[in-house]
N, CA, C and O atoms as a Tripos MOL2 file, in Angstrom:
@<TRIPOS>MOLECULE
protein
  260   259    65     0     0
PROTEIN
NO_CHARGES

@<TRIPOS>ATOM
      1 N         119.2080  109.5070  125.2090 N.3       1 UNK1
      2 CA        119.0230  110.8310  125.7570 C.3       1 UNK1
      3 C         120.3370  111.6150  125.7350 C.2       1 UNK1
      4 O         120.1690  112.7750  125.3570 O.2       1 UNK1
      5 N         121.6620  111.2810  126.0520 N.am      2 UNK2
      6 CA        123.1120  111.9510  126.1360 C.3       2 UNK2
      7 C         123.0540  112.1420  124.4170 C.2       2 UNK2
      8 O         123.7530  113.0740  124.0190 O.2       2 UNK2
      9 N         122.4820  111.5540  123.5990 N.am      3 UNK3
     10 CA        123.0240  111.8690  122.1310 C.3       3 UNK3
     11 C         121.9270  113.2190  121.8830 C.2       3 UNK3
     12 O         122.4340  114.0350  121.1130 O.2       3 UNK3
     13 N         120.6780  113.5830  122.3220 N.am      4 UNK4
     14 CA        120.0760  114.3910  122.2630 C.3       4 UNK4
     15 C         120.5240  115.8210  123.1690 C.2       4 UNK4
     16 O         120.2740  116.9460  122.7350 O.2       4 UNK4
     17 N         121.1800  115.5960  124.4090 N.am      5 UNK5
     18 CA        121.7410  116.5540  125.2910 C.3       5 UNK5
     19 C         122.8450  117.2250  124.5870 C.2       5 UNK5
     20 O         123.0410  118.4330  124.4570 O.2       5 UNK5
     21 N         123.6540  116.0450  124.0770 N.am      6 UNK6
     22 CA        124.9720  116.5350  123.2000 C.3       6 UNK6
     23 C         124.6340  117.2300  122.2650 C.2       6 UNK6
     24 O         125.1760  118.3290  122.1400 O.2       6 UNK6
     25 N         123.6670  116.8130  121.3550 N.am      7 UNK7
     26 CA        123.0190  117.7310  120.2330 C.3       7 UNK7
     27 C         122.8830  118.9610  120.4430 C.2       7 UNK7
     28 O         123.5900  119.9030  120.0850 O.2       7 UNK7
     29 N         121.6540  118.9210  121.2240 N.am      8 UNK8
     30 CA        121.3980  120.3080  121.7760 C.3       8 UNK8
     31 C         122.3320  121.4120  122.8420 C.2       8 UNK8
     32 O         122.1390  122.6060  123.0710 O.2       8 UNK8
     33 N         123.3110  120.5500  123.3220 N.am      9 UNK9
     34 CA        124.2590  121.7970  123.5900 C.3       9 UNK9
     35 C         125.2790  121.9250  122.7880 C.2       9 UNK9
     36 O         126.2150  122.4980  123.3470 O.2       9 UNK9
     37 N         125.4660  121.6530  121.7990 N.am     10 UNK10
     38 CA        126.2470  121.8740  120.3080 C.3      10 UNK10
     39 C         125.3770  122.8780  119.8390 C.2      10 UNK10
     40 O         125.9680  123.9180  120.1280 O.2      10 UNK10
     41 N         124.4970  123.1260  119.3790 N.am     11 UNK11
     42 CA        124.0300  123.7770  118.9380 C.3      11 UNK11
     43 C         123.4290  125.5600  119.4970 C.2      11 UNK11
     44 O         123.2460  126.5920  118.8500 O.2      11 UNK11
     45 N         123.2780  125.2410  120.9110 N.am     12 UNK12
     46 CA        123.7430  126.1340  121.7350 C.3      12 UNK12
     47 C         124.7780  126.5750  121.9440 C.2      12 UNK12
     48 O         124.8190  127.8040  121.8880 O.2      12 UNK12
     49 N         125.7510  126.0350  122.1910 N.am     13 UNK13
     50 CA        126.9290  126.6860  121.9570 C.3      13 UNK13
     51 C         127.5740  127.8100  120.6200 C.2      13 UNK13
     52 O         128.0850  128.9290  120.5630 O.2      13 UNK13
     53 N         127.2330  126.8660  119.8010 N.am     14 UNK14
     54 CA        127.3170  127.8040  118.4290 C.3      14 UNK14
     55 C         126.3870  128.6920  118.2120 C.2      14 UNK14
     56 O         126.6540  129.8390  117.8550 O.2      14 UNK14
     57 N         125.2850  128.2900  118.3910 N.am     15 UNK15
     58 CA        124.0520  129.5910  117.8410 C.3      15 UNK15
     59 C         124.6130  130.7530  118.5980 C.2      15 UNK15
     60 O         124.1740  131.6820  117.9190 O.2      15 UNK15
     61 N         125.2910  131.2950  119.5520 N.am     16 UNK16
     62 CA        125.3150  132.2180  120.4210 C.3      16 UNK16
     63 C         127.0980  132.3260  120.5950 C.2      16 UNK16
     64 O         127.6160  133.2000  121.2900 O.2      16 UNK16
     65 N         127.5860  131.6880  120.1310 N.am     17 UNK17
     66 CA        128.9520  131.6780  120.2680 C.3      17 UNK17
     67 C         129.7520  131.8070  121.7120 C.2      17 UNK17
     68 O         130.6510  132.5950  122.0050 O.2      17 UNK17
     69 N         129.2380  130.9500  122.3830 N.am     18 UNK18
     70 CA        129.9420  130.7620  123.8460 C.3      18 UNK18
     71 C         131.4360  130.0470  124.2530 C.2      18 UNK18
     72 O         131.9350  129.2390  123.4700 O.2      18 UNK18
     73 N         131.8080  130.2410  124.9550 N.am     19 UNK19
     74 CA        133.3570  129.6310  125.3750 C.3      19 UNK19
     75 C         132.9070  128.2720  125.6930 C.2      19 UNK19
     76 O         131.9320  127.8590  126.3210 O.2      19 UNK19
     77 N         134.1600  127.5160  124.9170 N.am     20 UNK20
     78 CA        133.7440  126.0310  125.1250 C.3      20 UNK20
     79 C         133.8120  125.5130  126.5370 C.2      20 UNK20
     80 O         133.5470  124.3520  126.8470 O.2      20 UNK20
     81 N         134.2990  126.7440  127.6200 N.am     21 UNK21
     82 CA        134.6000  126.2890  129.4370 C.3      21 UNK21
     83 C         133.1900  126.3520  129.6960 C.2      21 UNK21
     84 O         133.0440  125.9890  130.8630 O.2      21 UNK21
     85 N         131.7570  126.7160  129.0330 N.am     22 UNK22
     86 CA        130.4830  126.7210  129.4010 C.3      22 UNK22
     87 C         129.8010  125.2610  129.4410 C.2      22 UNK22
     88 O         128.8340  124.8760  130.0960 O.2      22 UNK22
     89 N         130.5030  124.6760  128.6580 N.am     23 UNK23
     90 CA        129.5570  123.4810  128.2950 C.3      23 UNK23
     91 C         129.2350  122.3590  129.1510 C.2      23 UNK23
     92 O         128.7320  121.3360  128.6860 O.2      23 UNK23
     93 N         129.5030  122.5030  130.3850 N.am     24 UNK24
     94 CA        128.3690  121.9580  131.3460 C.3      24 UNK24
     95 C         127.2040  122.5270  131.5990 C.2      24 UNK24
     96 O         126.1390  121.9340  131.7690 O.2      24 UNK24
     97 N         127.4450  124.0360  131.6350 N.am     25 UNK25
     98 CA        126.2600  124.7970  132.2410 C.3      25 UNK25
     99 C         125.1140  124.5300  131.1290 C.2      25 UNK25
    100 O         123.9190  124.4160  131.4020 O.2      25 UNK25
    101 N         125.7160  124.4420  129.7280 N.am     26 UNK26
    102 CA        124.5090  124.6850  128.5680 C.3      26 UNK26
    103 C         124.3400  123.1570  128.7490 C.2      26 UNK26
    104 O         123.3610  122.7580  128.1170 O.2      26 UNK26
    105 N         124.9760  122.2050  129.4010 N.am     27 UNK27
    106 CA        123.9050  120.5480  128.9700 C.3      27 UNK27
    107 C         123.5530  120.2370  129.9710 C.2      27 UNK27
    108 O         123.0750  119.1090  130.0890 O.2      27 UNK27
    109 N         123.6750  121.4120  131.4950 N.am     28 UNK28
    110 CA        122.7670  121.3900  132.2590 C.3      28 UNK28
    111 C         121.1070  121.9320  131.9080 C.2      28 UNK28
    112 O         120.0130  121.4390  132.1820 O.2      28 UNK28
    113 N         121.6210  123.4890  130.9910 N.am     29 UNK29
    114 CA        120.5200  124.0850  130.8180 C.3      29 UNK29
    115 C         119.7050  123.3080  129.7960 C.2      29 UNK29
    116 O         118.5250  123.6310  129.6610 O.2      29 UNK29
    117 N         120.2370  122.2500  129.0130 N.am     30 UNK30
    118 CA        119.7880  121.2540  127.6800 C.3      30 UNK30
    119 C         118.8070  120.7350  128.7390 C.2      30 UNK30
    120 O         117.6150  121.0180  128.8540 O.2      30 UNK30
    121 N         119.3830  120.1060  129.3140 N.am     31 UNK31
    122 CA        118.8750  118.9650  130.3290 C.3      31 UNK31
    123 C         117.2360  119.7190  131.0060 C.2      31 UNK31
    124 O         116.0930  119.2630  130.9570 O.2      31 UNK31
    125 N         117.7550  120.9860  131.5900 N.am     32 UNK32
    126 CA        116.3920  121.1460  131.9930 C.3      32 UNK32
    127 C         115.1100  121.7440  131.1420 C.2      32 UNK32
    128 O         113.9320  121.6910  131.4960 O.2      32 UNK32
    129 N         115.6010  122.2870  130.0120 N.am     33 UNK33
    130 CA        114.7760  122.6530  128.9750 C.3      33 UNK33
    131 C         113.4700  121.3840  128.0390 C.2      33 UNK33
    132 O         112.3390  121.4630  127.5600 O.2      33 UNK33
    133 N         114.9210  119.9520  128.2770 N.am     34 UNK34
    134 CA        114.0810  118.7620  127.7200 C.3      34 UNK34
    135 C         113.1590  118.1060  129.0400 C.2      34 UNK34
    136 O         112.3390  117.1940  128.9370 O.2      34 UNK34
    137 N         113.4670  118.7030  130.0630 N.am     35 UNK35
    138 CA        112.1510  117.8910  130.8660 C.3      35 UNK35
    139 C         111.6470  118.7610  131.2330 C.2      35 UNK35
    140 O         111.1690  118.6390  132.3610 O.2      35 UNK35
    141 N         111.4650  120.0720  130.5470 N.am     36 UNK36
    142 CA        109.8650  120.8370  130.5320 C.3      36 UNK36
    143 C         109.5470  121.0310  129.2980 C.2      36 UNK36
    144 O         108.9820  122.0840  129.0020 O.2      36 UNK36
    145 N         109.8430  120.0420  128.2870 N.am     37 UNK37
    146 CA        109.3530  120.3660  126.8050 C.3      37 UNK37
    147 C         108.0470  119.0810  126.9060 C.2      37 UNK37
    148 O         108.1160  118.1170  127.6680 O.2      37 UNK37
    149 N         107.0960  119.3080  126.1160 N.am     38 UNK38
    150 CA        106.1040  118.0810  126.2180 C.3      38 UNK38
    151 C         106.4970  117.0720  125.3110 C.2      38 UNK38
    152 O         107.0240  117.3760  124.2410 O.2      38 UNK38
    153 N         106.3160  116.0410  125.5980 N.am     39 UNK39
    154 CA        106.9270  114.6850  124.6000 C.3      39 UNK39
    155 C         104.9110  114.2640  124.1090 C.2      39 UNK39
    156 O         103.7640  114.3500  124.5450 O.2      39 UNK39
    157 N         105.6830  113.8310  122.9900 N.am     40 UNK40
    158 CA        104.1170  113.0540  122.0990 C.3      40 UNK40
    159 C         104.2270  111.5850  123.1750 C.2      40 UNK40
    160 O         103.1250  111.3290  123.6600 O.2      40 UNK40
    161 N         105.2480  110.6940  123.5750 N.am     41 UNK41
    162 CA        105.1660  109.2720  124.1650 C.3      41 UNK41
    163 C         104.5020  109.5460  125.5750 C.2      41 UNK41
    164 O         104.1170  108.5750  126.2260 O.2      41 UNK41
    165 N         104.3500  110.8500  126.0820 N.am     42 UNK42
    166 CA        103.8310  111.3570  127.5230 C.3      42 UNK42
    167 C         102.7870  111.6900  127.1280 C.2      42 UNK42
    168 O         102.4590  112.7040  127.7460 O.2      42 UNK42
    169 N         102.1050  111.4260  126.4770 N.am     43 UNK43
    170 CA        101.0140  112.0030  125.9140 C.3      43 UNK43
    171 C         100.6250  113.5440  126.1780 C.2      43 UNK43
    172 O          99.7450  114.0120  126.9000 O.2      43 UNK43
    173 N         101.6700  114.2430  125.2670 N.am     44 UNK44
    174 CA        102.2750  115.8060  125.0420 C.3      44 UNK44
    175 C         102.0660  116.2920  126.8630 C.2      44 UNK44
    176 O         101.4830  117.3670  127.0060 O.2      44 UNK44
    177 N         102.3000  115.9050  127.5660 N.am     45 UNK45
    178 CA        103.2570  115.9690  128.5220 C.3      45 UNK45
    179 C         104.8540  116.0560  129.0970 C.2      45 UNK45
    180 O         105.8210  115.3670  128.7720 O.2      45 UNK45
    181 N         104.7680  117.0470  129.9730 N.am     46 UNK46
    182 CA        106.3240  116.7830  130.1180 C.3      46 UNK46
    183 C         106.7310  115.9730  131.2120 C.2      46 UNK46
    184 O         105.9890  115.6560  132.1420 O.2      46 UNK46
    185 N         107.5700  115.7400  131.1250 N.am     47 UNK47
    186 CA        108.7730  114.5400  131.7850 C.3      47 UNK47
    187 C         108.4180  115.0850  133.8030 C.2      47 UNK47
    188 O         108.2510  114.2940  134.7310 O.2      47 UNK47
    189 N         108.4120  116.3850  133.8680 N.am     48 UNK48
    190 CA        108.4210  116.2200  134.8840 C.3      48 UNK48
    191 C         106.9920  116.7950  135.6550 C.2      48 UNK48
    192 O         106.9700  116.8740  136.8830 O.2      48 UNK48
    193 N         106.1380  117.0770  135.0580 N.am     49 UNK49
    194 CA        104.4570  116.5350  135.0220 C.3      49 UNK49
    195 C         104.4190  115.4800  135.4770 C.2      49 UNK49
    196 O         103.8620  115.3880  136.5710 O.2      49 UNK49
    197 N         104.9060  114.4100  134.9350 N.am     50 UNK50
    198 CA        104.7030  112.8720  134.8430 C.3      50 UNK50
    199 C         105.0270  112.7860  136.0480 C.2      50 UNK50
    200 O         104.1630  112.2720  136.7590 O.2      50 UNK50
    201 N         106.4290  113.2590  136.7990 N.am     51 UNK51
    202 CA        106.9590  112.6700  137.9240 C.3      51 UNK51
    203 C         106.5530  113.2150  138.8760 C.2      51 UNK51
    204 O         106.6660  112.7020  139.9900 O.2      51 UNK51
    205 N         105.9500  114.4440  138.6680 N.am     52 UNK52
    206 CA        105.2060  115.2510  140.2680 C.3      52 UNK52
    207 C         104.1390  114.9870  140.1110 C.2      52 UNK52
    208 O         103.7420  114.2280  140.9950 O.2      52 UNK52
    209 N         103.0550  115.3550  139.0430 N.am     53 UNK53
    210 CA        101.6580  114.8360  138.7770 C.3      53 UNK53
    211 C         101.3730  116.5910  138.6530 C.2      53 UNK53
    212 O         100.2880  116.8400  138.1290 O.2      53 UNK53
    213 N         102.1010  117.6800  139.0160 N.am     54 UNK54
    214 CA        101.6340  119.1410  138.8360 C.3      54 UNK54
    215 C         101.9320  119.6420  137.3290 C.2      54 UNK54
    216 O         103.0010  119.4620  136.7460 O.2      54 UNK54
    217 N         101.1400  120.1030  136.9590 N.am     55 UNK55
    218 CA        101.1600  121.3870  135.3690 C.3      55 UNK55
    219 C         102.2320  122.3880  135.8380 C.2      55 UNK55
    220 O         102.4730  122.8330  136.9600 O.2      55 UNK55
    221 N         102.6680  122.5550  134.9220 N.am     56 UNK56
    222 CA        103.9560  123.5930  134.5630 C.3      56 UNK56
    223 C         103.6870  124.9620  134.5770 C.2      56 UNK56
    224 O         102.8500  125.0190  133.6770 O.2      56 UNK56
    225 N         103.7900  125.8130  134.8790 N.am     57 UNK57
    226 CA        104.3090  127.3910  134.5490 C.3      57 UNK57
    227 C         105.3630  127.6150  134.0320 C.2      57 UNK57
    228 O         106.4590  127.4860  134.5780 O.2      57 UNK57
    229 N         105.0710  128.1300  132.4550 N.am     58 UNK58
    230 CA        106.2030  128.9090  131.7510 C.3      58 UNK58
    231 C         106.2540  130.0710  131.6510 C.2      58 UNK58
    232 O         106.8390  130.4380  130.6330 O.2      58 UNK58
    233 N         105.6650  131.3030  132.6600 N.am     59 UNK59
    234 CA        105.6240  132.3390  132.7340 C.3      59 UNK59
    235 C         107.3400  132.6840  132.9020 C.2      59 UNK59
    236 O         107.9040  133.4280  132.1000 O.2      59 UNK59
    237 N         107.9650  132.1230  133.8990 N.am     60 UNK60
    238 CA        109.1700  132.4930  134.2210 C.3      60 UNK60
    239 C         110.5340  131.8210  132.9470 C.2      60 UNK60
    240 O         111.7070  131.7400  133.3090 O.2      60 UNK60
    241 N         110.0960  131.4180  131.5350 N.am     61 UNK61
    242 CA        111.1300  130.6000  131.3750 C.3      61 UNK61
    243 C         111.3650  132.4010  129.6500 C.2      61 UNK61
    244 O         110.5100  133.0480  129.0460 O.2      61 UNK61
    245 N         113.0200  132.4250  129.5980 N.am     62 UNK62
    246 CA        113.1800  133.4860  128.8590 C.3      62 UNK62
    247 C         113.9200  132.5500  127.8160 C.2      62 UNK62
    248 O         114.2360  131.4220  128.1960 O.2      62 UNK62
    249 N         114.2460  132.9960  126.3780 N.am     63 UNK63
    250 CA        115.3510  132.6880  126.0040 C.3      63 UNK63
    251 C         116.3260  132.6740  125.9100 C.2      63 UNK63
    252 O         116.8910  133.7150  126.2460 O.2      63 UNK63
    253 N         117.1490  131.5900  125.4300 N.am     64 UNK64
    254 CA        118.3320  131.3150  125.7420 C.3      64 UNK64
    255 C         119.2410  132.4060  124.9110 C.2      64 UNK64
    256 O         119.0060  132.5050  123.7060 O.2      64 UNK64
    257 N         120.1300  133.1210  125.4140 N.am     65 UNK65
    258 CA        121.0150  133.8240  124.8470 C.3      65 UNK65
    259 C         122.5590  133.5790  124.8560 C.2      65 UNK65
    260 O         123.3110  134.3490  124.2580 O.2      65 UNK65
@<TRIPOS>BOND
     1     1     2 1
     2     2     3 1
     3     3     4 2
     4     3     5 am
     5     5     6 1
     6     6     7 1
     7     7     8 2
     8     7     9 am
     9     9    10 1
    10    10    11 1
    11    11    12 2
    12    11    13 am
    13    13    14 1
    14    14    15 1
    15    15    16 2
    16    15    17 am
    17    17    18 1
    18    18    19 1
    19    19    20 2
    20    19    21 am
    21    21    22 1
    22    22    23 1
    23    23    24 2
    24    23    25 am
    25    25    26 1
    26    26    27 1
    27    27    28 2
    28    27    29 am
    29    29    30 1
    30    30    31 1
    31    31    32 2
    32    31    33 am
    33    33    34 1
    34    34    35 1
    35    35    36 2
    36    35    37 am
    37    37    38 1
    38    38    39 1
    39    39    40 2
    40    39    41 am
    41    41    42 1
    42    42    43 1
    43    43    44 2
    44    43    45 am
    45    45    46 1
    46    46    47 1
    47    47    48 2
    48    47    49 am
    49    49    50 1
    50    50    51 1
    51    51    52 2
    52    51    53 am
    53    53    54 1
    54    54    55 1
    55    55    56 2
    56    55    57 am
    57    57    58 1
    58    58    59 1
    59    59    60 2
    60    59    61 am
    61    61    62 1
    62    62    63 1
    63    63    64 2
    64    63    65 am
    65    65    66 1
    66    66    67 1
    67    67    68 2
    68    67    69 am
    69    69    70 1
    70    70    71 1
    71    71    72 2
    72    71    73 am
    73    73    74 1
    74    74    75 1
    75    75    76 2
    76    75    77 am
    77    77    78 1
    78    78    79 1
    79    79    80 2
    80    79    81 am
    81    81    82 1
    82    82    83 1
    83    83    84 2
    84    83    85 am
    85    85    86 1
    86    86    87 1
    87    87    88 2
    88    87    89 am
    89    89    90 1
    90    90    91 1
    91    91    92 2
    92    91    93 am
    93    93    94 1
    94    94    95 1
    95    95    96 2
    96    95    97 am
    97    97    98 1
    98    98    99 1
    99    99   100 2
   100    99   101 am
   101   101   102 1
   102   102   103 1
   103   103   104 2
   104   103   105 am
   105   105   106 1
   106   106   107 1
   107   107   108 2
   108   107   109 am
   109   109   110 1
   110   110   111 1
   111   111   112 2
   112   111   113 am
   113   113   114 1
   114   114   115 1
   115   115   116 2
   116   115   117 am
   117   117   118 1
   118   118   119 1
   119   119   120 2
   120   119   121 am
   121   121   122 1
   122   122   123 1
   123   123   124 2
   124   123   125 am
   125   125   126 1
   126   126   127 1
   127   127   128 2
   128   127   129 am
   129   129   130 1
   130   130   131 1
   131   131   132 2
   132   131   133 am
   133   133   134 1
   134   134   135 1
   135   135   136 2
   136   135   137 am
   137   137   138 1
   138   138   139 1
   139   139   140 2
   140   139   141 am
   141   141   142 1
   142   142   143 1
   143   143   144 2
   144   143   145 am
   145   145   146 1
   146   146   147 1
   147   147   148 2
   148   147   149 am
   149   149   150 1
   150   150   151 1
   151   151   152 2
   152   151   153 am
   153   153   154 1
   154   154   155 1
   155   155   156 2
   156   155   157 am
   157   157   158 1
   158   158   159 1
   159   159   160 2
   160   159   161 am
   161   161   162 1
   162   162   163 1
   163   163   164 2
   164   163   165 am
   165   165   166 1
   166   166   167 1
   167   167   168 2
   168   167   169 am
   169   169   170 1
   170   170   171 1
   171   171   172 2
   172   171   173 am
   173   173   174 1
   174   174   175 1
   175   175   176 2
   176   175   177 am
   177   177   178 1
   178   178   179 1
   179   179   180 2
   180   179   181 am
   181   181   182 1
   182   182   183 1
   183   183   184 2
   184   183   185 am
   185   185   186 1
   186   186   187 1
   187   187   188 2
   188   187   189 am
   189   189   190 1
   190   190   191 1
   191   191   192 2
   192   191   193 am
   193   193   194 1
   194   194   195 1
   195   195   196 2
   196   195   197 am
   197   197   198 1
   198   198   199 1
   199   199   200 2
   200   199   201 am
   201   201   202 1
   202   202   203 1
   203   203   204 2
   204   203   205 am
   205   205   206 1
   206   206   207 1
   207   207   208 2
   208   207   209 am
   209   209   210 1
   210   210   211 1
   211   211   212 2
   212   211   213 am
   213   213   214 1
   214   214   215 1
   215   215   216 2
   216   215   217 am
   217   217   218 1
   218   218   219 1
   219   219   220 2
   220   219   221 am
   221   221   222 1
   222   222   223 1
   223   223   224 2
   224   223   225 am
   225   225   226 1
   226   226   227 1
   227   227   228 2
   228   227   229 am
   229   229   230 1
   230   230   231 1
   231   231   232 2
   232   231   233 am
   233   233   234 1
   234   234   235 1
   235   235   236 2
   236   235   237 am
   237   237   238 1
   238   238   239 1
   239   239   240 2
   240   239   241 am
   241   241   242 1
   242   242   243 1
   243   243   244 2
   244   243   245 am
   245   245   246 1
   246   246   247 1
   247   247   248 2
   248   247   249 am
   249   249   250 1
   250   250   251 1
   251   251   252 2
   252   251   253 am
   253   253   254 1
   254   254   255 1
   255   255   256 2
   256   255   257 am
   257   257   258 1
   258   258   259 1
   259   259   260 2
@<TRIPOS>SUBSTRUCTURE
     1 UNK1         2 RESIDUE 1 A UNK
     2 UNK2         6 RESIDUE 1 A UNK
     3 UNK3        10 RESIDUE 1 A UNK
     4 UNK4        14 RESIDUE 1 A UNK
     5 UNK5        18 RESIDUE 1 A UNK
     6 UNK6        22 RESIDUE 1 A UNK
     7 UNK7        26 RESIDUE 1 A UNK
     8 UNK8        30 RESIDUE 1 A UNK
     9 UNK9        34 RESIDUE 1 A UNK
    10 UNK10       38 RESIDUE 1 A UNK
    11 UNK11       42 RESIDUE 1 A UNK
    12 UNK12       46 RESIDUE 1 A UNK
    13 UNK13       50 RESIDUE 1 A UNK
    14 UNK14       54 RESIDUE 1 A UNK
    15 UNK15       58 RESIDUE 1 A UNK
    16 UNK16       62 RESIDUE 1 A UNK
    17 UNK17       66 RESIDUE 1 A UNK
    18 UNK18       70 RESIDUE 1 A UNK
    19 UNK19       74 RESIDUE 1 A UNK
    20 UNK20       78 RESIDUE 1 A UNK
    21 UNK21       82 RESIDUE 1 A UNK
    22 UNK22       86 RESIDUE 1 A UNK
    23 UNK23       90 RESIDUE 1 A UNK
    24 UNK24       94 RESIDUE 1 A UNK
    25 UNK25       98 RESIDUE 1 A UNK
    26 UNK26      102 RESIDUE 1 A UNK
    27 UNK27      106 RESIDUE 1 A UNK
    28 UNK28      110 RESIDUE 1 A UNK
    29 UNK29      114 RESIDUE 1 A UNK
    30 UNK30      118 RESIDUE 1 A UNK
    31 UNK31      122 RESIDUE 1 A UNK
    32 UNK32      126 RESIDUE 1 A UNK
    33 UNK33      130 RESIDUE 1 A UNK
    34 UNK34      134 RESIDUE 1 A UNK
    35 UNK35      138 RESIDUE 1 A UNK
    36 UNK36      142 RESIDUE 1 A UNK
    37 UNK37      146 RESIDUE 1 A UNK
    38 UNK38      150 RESIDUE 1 A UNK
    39 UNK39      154 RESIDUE 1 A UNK
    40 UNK40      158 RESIDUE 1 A UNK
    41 UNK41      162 RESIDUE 1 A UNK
    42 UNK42      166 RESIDUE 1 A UNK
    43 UNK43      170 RESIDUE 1 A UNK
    44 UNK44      174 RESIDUE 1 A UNK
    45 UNK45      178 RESIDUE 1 A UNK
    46 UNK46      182 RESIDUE 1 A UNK
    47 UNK47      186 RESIDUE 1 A UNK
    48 UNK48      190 RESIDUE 1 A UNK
    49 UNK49      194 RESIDUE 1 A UNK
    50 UNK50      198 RESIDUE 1 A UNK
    51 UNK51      202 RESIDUE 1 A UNK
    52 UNK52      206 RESIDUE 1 A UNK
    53 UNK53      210 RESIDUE 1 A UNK
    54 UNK54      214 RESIDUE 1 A UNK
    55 UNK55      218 RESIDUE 1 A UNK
    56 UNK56      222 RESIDUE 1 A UNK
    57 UNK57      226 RESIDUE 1 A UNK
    58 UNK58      230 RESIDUE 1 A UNK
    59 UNK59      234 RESIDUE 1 A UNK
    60 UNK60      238 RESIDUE 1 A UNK
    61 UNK61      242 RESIDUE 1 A UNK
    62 UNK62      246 RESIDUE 1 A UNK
    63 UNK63      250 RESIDUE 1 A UNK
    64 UNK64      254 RESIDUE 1 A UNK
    65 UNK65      258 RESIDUE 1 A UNK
């Protein structure tokens, strides 16, 4: 999972060109983006579905800029 967090805030970082003093906040924001994404092993569920047992609202989620 840290090799997937790292990934994805590498790539955040660059797509948008942020100061490298951000990069907790973006592998915080990694972090919470991958446990509301649905996984195929959750049976396309997300991570934290699984752990509350409640469905998600993505009304409130914007992109990342």
């Amino acid at each position: 999972m840290n090799k997937t967090l790292m990934e994805r805030a590498r790539s955040m970082l660059s797509g948008v060109r942020l100061a490298p003093e951000l990069w907790a906040e973006v592998v915080e924001t990694a972090c919470y983006r991958v446990n509301k994404s649905p996984s195929s092993t959750l049976e396309d569920k997300t991570p934290q579905e699984v752990w509350t047992g409640k469905k998600l609202s993505f009304t409130s989620e914007g992109i990342w800029m």
